[in-house]
C-alpha positions, 0 to 999 in steps of 0.5 A: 500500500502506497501512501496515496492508497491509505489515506484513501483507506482511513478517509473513504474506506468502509469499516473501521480501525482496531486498537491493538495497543495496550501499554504496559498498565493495561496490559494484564486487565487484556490479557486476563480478558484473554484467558491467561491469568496473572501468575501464567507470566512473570515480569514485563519480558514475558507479559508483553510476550504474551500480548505480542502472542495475542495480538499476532494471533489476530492479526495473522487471523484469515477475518482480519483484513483490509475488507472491513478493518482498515486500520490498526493501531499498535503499541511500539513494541509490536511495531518492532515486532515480528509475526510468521517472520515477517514486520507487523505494519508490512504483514498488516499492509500486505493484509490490506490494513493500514498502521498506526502507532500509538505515541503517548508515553502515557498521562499527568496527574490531573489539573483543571479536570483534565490529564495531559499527555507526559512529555514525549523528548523521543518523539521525533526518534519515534516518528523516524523509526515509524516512517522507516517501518511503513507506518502510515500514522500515529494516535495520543491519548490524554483524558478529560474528567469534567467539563472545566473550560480551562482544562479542555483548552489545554488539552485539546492545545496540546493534541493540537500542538504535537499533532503539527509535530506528527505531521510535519514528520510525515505521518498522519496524527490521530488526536485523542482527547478521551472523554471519561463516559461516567462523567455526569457533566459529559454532555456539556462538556464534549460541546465544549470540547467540540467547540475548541477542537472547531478552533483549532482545525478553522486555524490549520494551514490549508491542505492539512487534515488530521484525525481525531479519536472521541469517546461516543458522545452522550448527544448523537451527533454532537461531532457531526461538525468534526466530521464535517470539516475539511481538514479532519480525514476521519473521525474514530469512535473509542468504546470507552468502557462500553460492552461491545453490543452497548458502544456498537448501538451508540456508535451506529446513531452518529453518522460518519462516525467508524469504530476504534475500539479494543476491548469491545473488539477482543471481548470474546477472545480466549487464549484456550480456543483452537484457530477455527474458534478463535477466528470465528469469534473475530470474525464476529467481532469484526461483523458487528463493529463494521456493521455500526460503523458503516450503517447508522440508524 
């Protein structure tokens, strides 16, 4: 896939992108939702051998492929792995798949009812060695807690401001300013947050497009303007917490919105199921969330 045929794939393609990168602090909660329990591995080597494991599982799986799932994201460290012998992001491309990688070296303590992104001094060597594998674009997490204008500002300033950095490397940057969904002010807020995120792309040079991953607002539609906007390429749907029959009712209501999720896309998985279970309840997964991100209600 050249560069042309994937922003052609993320901007128009029908399905949605899968989130395969789950970092240190997330990873046992994935991997006990995978059937292997804590005391199966011991210390970070063989933790995170064990989720390469998983995640090569599904990406080698025949339901996983460009025909519905259009991208995925990856942790950094199964992008410098390998499966069947070969690069992740160049086994994804020949899949059809285009690759993302997540950045972010994680979050601050909370201020203004937000958590920033820590500071990333790597990035810019993150980015080269990105390039260089074939990955097409990168994704951010920071968090917002409640509707506190001044802390939506930072936050979405700073998706912003390293979003220019990500660019001007030659990659495509997914901003995700996550909105926790128990917030009782989330409603007000992810006006507020669509509102500043209005600003800053009405102040992109012409030409330039970004992505954005948002929690499914509580309003249908209330990112419609985002999706509607010239210098946004797509915009992606995190489940957030969601069951994967809860996020997929939500997220088929709001249109032009596809699906990223992760844990509502490996929910069913289990390390103990031979290749045809497993594929099968992939191949399932993968049915349903392609079915909300593309037929809306």
């Amino acid at each position: 896939m050249q560069q042309e045929d994937m922003l052609r794939q993320v901007s128009q393609g029908k399905g949605f992108i899968a989130a395969l990168d789950q970092s240190g602090g997330s990873t046992p909660k994935a991997l006990r939702g995978y059937g292997v329990e804590d005391n199966t591995w011991s210390g970070d080597q063989e933790m995170f051998a064990m989720i390469h494991q998983m995640r090569s599982r599904i990406i080698t799986a025949p339901s996983f492929n460009g025909d519905k799932v259009l991208g995925a994201i990856l942790f950094e460290k199964t992008m410098d792995g390998e499966a069947d012998g070969k690069p992740i992001p160049a086994i994804l491309k020949e899949r059809g798949v285009v690759p993302f990688l997540k950045v972010d070296k994680g979050l601050e303590d909370e201020a203004d009812g937000v958590q920033l992104m820590k500071p990333m001094p790597q990035l810019d060597s993150l980015l080269a060695r990105a390039k260089e594998r074939g990955v097409f674009g990168t994704k951010m997490r920071s968090v917002i807690n409640s509707a506190n204008r001044d802390g939506i500002a930072a936050i979405v300033a700073q998706q912003f401001e390293v979003g220019k950095q990500i660019y001007e490397a030659g990659l495509m940057p997914m901003l995700e300013p996550e909105y926790t969904i128990t917030a009782d002010d989330r409603a007000q807020g992810e006006k507020m947050l669509r509102d500043e995120i209005l600003k800053h792309l009405d102040a992109l040079p012409d030409g330039r497009q970004i992505m954005l991953k948002l929690s499914i607002p509580v309003e249908a539609n209330t990112y419609k303007p985002l999706v509607d906007h010239a210098a946004v390429a797509r915009v992606v749907a995190l489940s957030g917490g969601f069951s994967r029959d809860e996020a997929c009712k939500k997220l088929a209501q709001n249109d032009g919105m596809i699906a990223s999720f992760s844990r509502a896309l490996l929910e069913d998985l289990r390390y103990q199921m031979d290749d045809k279970q497993f594929d099968a309840a992939l191949g399932a997964a993968i049915d349903q969330i392609y079915t909300a991100s593309v037929n809306k209600t």
